[in-house]
PDB file as gemmi writes it, atoms N, CA and C in Angstrom:
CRYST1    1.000    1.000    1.000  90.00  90.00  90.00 P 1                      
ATOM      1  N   UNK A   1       7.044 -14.608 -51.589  1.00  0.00           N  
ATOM      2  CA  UNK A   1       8.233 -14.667 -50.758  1.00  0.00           C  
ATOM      3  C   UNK A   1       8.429 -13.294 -50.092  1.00  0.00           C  
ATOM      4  N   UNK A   2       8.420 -12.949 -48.735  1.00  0.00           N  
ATOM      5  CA  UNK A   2       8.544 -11.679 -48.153  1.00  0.00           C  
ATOM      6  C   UNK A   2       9.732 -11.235 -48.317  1.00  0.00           C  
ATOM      7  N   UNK A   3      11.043 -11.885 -48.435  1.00  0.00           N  
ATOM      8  CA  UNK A   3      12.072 -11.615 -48.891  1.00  0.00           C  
ATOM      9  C   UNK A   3      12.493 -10.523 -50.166  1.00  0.00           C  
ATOM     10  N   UNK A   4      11.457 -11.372 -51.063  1.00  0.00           N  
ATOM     11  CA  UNK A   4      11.251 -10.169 -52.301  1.00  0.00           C  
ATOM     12  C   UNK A   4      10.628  -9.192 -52.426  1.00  0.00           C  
ATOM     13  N   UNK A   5       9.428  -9.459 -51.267  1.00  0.00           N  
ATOM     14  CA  UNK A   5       8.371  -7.940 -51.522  1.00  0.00           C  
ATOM     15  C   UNK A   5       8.984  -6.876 -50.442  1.00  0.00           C  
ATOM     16  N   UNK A   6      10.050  -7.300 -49.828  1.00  0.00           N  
ATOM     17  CA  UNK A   6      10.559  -6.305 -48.597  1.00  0.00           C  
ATOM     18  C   UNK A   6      11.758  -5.259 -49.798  1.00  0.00           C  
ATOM     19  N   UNK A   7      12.547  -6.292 -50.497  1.00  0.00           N  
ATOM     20  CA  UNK A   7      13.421  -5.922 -51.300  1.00  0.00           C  
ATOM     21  C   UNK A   7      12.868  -5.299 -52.352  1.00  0.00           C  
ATOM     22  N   UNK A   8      11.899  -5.575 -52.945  1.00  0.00           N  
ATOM     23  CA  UNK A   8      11.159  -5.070 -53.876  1.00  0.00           C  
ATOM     24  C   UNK A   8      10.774  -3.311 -53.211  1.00  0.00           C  
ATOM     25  N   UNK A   9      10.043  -3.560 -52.455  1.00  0.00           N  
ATOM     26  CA  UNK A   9       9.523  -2.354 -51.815  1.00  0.00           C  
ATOM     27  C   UNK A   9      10.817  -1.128 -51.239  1.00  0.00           C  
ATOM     28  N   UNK A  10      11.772  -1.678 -51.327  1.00  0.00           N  
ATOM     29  CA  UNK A  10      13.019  -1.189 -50.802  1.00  0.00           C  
ATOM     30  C   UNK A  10      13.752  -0.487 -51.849  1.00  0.00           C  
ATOM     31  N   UNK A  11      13.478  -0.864 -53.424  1.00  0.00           N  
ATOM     32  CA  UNK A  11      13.883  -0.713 -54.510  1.00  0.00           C  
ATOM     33  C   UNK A  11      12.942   0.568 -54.908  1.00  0.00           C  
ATOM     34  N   UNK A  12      11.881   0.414 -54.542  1.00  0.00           N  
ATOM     35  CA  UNK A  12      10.948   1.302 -54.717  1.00  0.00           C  
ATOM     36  C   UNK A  12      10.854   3.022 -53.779  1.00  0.00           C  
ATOM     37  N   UNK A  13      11.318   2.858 -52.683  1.00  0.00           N  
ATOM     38  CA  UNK A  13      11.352   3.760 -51.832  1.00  0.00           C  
ATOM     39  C   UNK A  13      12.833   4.231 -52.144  1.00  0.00           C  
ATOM     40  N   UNK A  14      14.099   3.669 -52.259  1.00  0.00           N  
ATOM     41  CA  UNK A  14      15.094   4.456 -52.939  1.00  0.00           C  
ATOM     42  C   UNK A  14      14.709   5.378 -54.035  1.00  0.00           C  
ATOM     43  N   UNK A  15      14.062   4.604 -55.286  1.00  0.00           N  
ATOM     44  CA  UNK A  15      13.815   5.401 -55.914  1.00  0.00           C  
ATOM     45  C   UNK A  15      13.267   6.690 -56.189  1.00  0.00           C  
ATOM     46  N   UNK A  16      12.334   6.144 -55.491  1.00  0.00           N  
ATOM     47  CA  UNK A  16      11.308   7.393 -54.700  1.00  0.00           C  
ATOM     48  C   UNK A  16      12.647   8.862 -54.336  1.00  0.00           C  
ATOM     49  N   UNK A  17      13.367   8.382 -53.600  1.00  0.00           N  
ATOM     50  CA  UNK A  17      13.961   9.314 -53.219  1.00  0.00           C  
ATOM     51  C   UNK A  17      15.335   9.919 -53.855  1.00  0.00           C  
ATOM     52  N   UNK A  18      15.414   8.702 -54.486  1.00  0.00           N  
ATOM     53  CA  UNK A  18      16.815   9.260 -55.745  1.00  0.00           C  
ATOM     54  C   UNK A  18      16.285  10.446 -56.745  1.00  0.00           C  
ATOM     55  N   UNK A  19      14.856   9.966 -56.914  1.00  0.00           N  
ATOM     56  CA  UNK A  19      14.602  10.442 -58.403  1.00  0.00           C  
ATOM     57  C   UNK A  19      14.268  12.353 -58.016  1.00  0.00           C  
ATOM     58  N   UNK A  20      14.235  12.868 -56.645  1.00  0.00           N  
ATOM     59  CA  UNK A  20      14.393  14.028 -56.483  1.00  0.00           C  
ATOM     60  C   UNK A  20      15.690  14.760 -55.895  1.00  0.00           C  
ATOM     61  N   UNK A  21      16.742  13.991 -56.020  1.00  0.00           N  
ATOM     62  CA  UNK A  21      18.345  14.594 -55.891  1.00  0.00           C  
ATOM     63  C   UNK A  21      18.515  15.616 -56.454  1.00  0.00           C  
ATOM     64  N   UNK A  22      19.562  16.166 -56.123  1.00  0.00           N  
ATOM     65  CA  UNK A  22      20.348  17.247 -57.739  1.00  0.00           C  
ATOM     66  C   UNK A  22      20.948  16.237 -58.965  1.00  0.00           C  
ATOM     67  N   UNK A  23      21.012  16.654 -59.610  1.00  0.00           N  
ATOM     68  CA  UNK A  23      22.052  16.135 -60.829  1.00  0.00           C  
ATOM     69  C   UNK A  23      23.030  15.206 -60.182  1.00  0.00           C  
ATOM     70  N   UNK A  24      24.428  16.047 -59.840  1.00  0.00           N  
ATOM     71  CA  UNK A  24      25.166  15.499 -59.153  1.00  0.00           C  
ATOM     72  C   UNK A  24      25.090  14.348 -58.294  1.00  0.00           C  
ATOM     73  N   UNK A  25      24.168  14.160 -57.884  1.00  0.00           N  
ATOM     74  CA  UNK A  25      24.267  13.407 -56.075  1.00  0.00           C  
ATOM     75  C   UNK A  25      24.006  11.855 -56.968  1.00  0.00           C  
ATOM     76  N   UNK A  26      22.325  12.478 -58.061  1.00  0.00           N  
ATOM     77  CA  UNK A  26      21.258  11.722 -58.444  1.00  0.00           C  
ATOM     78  C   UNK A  26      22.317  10.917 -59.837  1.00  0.00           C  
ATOM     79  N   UNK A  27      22.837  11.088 -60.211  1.00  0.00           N  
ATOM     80  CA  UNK A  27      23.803  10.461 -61.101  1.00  0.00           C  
ATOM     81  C   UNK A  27      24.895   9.927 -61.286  1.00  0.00           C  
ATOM     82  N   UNK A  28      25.624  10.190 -59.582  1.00  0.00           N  
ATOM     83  CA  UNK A  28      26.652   9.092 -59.196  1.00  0.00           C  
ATOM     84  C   UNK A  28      25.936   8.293 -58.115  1.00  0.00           C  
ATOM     85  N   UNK A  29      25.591   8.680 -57.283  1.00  0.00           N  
ATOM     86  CA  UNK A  29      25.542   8.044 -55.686  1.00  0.00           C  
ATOM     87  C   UNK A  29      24.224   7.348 -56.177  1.00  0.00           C  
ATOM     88  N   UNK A  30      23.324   8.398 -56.442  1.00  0.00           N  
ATOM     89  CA  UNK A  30      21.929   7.615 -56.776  1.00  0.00           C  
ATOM     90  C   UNK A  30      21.729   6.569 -57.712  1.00  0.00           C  
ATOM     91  N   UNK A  31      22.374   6.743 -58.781  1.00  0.00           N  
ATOM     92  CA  UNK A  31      22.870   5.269 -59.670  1.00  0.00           C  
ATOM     93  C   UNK A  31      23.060   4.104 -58.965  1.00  0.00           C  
ATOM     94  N   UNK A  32      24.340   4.108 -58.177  1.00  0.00           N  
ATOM     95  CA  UNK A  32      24.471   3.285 -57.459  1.00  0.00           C  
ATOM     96  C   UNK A  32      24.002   2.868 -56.398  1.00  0.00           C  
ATOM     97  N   UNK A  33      23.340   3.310 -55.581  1.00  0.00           N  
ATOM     98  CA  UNK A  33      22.105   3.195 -54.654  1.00  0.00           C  
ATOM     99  C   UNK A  33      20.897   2.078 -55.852  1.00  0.00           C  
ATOM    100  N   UNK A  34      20.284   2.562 -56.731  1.00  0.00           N  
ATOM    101  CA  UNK A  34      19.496   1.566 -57.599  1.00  0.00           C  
ATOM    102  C   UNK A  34      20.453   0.537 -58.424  1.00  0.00           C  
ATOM    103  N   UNK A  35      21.389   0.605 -58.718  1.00  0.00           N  
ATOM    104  CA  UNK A  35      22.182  -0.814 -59.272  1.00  0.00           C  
ATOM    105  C   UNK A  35      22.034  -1.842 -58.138  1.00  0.00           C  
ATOM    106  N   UNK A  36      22.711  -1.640 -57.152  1.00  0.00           N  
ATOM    107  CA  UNK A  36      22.837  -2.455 -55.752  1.00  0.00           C  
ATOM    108  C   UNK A  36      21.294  -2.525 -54.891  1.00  0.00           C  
ATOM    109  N   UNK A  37      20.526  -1.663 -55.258  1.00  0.00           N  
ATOM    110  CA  UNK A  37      19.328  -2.311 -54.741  1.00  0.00           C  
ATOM    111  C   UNK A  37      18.514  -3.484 -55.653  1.00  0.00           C  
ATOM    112  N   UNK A  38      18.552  -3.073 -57.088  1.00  0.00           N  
ATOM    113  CA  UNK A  38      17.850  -4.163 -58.433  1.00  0.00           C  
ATOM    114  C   UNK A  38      19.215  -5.280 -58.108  1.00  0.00           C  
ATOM    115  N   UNK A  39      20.557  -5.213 -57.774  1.00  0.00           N  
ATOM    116  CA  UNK A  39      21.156  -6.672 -57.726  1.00  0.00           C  
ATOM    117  C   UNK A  39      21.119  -7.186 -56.754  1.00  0.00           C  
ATOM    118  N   UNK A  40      19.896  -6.792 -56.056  1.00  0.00           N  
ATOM    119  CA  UNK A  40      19.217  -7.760 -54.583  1.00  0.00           C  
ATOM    120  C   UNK A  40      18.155  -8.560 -55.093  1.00  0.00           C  
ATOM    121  N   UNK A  41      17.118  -7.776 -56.093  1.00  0.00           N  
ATOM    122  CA  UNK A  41      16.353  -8.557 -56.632  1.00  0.00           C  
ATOM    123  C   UNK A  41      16.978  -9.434 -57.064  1.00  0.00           C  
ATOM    124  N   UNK A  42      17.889  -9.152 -58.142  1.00  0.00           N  
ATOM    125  CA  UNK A  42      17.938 -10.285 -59.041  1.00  0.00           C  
ATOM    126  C   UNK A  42      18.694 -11.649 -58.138  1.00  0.00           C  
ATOM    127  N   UNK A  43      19.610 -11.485 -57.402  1.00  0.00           N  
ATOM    128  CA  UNK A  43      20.215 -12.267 -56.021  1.00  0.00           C  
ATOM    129  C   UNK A  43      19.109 -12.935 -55.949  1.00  0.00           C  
ATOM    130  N   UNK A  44      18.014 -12.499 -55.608  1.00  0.00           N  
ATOM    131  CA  UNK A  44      16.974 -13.420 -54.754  1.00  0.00           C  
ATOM    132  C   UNK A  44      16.666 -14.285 -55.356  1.00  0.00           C  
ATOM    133  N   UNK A  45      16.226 -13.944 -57.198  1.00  0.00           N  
ATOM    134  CA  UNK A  45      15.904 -15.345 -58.041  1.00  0.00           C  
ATOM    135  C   UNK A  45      17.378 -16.627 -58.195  1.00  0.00           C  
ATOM    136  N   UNK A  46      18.304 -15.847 -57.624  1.00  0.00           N  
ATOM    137  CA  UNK A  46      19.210 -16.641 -57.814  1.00  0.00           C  
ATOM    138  C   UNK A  46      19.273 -17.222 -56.610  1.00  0.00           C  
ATOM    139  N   UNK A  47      19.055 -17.257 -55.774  1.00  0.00           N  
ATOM    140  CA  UNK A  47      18.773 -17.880 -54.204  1.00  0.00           C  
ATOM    141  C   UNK A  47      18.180 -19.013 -54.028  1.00  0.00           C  
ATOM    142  N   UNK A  48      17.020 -18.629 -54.789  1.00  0.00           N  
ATOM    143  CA  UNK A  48      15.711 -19.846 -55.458  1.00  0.00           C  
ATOM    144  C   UNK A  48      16.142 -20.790 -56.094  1.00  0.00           C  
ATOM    145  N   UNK A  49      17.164 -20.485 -56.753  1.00  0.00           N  
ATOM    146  CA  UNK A  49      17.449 -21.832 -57.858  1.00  0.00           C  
ATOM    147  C   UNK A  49      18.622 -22.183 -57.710  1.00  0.00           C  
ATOM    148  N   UNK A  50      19.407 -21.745 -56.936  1.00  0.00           N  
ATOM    149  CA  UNK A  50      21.377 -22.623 -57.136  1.00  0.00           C  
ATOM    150  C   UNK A  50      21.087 -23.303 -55.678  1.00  0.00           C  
ATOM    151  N   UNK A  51      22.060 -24.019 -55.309  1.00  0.00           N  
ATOM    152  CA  UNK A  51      22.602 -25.087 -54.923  1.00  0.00           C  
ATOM    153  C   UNK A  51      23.547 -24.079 -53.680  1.00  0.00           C  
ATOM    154  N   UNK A  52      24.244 -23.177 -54.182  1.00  0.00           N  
ATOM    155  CA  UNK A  52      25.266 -22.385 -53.297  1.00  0.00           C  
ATOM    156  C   UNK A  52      24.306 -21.123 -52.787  1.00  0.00           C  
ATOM    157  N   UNK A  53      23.537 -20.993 -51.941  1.00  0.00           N  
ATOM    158  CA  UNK A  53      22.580 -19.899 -51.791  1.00  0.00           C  
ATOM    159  C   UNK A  53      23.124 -18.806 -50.912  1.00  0.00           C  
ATOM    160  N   UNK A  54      24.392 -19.875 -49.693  1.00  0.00           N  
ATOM    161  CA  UNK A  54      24.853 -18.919 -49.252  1.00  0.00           C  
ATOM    162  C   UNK A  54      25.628 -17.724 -49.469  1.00  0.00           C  
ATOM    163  N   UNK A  55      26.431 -18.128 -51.037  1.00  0.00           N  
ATOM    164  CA  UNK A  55      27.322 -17.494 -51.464  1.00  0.00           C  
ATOM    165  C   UNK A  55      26.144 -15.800 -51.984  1.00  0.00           C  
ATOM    166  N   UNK A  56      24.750 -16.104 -52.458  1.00  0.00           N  
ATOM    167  CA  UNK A  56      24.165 -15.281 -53.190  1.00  0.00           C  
ATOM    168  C   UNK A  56      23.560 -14.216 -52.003  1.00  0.00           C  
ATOM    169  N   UNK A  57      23.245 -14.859 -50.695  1.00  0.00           N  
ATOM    170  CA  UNK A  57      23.105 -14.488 -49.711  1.00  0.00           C  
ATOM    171  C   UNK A  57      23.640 -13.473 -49.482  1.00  0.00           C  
ATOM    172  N   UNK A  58      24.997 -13.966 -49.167  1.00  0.00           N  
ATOM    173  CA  UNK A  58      26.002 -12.520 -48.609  1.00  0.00           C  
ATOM    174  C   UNK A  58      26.768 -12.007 -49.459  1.00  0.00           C  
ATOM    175  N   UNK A  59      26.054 -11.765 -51.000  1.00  0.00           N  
ATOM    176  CA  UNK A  59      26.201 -11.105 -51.728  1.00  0.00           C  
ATOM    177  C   UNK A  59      25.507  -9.915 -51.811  1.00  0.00           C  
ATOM    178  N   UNK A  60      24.102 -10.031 -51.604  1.00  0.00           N  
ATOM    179  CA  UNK A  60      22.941  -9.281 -51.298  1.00  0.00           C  
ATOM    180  C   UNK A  60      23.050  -8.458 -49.975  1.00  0.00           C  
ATOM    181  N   UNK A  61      23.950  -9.515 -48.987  1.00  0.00           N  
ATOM    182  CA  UNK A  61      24.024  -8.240 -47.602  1.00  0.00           C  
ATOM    183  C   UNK A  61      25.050  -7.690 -47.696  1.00  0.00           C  
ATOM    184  N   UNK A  62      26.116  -8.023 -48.860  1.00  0.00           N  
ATOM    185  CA  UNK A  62      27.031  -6.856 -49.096  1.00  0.00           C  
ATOM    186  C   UNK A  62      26.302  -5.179 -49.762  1.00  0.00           C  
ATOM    187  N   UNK A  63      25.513  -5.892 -50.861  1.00  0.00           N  
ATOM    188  CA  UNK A  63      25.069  -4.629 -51.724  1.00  0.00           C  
ATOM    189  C   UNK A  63      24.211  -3.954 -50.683  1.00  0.00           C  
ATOM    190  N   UNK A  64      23.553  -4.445 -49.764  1.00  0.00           N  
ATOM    191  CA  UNK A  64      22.606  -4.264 -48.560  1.00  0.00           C  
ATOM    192  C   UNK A  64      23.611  -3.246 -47.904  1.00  0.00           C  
ATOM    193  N   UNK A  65      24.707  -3.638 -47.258  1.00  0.00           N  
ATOM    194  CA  UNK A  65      25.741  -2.675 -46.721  1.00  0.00           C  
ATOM    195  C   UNK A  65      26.007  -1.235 -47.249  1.00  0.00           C  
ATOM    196  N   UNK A  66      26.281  -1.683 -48.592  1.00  0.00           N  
ATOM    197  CA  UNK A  66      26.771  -0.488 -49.670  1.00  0.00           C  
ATOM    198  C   UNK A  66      25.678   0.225 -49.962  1.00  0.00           C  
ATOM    199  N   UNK A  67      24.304   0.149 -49.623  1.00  0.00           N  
ATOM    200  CA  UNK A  67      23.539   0.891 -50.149  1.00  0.00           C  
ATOM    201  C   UNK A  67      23.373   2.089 -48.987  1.00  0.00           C  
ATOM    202  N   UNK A  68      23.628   1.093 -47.597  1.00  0.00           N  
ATOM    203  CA  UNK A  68      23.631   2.106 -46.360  1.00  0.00           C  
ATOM    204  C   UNK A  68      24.915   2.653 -46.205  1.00  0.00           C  
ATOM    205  N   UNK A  69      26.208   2.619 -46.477  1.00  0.00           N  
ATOM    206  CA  UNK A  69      26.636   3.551 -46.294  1.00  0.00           C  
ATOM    207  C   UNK A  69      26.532   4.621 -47.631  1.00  0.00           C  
ATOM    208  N   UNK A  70      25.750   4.089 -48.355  1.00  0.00           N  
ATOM    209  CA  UNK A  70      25.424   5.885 -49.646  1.00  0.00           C  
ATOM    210  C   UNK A  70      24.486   6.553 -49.278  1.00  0.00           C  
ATOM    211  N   UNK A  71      23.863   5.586 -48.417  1.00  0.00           N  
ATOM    212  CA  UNK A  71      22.657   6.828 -47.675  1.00  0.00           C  
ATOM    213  C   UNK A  71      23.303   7.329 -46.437  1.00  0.00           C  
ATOM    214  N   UNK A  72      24.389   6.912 -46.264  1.00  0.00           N  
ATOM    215  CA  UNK A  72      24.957   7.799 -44.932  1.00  0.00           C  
ATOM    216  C   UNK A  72      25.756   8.731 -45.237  1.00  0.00           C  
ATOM    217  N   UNK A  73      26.139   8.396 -46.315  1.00  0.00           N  
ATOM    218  CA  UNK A  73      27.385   9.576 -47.132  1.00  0.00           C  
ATOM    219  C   UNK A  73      26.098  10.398 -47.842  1.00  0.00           C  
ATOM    220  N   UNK A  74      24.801  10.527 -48.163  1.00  0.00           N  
ATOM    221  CA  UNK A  74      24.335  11.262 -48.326  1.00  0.00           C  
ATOM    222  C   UNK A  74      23.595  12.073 -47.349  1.00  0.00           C  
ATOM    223  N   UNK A  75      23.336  11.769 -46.142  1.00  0.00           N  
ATOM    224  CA  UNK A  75      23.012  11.876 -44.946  1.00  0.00           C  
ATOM    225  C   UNK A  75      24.135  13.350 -44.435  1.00  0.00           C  
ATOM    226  N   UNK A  76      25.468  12.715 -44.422  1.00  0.00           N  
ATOM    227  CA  UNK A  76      26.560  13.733 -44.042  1.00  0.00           C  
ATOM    228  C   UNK A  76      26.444  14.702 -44.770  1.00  0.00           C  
ATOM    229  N   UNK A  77      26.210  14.571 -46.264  1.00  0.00           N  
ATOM    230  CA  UNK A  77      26.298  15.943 -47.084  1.00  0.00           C  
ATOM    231  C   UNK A  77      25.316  16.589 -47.051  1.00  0.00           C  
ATOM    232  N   UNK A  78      24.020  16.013 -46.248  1.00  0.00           N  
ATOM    233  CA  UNK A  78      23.249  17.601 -45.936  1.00  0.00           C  
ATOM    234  C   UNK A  78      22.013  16.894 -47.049  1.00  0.00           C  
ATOM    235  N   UNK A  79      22.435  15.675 -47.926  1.00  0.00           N  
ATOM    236  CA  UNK A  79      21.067  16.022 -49.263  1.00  0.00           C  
ATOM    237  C   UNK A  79      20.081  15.095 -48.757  1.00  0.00           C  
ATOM    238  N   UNK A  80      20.260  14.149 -47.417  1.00  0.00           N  
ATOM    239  CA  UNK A  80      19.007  13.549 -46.960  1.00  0.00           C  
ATOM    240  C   UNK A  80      18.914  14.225 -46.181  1.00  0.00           C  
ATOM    241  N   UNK A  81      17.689  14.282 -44.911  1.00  0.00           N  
ATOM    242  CA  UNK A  81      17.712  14.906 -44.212  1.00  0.00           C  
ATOM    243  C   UNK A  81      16.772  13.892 -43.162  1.00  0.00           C  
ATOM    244  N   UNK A  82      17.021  13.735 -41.946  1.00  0.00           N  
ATOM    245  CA  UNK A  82      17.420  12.595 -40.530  1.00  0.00           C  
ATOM    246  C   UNK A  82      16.143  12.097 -40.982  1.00  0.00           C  
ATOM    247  N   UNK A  83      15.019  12.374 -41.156  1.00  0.00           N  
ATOM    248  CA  UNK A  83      13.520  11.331 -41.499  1.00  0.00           C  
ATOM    249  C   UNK A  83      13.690  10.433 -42.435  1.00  0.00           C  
ATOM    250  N   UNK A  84      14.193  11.169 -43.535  1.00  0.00           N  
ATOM    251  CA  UNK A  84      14.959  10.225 -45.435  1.00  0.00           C  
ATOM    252  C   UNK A  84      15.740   8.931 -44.719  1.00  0.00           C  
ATOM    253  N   UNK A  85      16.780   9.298 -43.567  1.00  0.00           N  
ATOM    254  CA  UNK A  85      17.318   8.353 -43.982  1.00  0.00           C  
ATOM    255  C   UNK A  85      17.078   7.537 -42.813  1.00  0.00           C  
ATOM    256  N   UNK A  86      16.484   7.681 -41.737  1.00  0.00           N  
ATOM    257  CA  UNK A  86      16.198   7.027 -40.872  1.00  0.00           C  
ATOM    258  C   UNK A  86      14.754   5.469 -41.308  1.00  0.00           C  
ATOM    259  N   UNK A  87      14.476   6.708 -42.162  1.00  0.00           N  
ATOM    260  CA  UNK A  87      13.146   5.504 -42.713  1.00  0.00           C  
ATOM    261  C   UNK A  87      13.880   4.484 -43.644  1.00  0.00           C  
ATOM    262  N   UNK A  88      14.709   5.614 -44.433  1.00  0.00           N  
ATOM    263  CA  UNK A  88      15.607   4.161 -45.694  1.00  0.00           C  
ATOM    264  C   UNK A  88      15.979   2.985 -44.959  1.00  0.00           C  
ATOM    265  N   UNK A  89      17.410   3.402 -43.542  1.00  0.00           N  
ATOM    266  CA  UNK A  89      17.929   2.601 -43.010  1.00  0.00           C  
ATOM    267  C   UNK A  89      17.246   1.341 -42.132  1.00  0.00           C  
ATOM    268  N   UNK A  90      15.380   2.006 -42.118  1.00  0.00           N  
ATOM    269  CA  UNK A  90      15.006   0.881 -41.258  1.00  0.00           C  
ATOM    270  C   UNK A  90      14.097  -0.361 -42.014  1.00  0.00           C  
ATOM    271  N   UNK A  91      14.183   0.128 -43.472  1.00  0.00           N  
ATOM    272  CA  UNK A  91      13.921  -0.475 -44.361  1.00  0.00           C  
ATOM    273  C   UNK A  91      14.908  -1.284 -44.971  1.00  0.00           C  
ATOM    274  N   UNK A  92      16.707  -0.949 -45.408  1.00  0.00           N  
ATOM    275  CA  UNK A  92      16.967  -2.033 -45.137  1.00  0.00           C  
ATOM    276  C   UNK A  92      17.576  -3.037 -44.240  1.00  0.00           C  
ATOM    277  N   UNK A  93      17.269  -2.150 -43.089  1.00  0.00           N  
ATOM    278  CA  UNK A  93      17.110  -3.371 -41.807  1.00  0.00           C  
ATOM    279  C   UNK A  93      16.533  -4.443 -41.973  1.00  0.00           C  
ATOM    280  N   UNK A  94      14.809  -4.202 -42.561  1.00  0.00           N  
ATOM    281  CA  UNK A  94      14.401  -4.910 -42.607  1.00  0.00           C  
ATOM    282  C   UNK A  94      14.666  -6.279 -43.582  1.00  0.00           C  
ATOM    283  N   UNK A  95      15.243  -5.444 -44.618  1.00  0.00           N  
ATOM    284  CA  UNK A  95      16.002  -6.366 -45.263  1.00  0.00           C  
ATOM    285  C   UNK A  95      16.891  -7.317 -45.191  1.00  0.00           C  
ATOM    286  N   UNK A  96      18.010  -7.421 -44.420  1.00  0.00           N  
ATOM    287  CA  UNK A  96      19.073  -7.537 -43.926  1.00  0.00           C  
ATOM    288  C   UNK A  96      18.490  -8.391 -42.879  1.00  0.00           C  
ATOM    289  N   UNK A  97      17.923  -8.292 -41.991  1.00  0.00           N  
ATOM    290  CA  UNK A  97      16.972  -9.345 -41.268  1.00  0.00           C  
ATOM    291  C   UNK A  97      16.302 -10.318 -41.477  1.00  0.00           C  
ATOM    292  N   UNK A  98      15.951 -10.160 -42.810  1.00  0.00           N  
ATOM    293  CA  UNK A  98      15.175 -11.434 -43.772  1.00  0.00           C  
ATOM    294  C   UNK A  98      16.438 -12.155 -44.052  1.00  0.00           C  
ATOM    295  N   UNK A  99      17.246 -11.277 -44.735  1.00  0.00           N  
ATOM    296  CA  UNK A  99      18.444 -12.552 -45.505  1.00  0.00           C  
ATOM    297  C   UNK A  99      19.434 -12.916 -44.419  1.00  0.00           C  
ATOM    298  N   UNK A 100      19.604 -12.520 -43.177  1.00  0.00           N  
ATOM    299  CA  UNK A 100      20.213 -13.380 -42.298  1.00  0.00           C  
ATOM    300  C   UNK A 100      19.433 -14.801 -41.364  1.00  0.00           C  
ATOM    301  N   UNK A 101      18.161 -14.487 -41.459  1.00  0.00           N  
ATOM    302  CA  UNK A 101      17.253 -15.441 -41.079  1.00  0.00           C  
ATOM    303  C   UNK A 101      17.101 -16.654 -41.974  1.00  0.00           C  
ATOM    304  N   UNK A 102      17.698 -16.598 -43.531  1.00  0.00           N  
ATOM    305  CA  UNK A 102      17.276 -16.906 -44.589  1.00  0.00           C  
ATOM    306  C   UNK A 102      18.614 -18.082 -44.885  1.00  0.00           C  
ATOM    307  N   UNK A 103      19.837 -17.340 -44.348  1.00  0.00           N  
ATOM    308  CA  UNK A 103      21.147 -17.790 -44.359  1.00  0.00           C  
ATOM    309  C   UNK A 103      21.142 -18.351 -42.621  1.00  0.00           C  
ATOM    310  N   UNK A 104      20.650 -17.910 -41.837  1.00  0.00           N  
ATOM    311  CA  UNK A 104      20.847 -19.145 -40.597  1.00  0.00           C  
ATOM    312  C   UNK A 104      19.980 -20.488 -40.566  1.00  0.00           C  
ATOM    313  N   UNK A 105      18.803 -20.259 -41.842  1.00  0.00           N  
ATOM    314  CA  UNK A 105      17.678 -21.226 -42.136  1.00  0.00           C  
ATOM    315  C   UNK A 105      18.967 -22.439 -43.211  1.00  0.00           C  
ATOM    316  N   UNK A 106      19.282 -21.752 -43.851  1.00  0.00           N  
ATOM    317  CA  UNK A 106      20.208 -22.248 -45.028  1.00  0.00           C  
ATOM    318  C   UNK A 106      21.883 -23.308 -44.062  1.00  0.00           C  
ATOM    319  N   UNK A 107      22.081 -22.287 -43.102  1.00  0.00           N  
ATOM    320  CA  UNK A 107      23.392 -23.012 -42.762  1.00  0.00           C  
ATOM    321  C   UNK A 107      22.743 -24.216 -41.430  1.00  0.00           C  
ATOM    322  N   UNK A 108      21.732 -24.438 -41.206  1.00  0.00           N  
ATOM    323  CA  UNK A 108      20.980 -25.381 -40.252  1.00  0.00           C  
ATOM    324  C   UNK A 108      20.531 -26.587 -40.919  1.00  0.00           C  
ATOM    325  N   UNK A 109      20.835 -26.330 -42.407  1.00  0.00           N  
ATOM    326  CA  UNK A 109      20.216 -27.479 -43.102  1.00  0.00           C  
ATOM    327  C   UNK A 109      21.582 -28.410 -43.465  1.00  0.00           C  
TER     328      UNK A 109                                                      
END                                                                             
């Protein structure tokens, strides 16, 4: 499912970049940056199997939201710097593009 290997890979490149923060940044913001990216994964198996997909949908493009504005609030404070977050944000674009394609596939049925 490209859905998962985009999200997957998305989970992976945060990390990538959390795991060289300061303390500070890497233990509030960066926490939450990987909670809300792993409760996209797990969203997705739940996508697969309920009945209400839309609801799990734009659950995932909420945490999708929240993950970009912590990379923008980290962006402002100077600890990304315009390549970090330009690449994050177009990654989860890409994301965010799958699960609206996924939810206009879903509300057509």
């Amino acid at each position: 499912m490209e859905i998962y290997q985009s999200s997957h890979k998305l989970l992976h490149e945060l990390n990538e970049n959390i795991k060289n923060l300061e303390k500070k940044h890497r233990y509030n913001i960066g926490e939450q940056i990987k909670e809300k990216s792993f409760e996209i994964l797990l969203l997705i198996s739940k996508i697969k199997n309920d009945n209400d997909k839309i609801r799990y949908i734009n659950r995932a493009l909420d945490a999708a939201n929240d993950i970009q504005l912590s990379i923008k609030l980290l962006k402002d404070l100077d600890v990304f710097n315009d390549e970090q977050s330009v690449h994050l944000n177009q990654s989860i674009r890409d994301v965010t593009t799958l699960f609206e394609k996924l939810k206009n596939d879903e509300q057509k049925e």
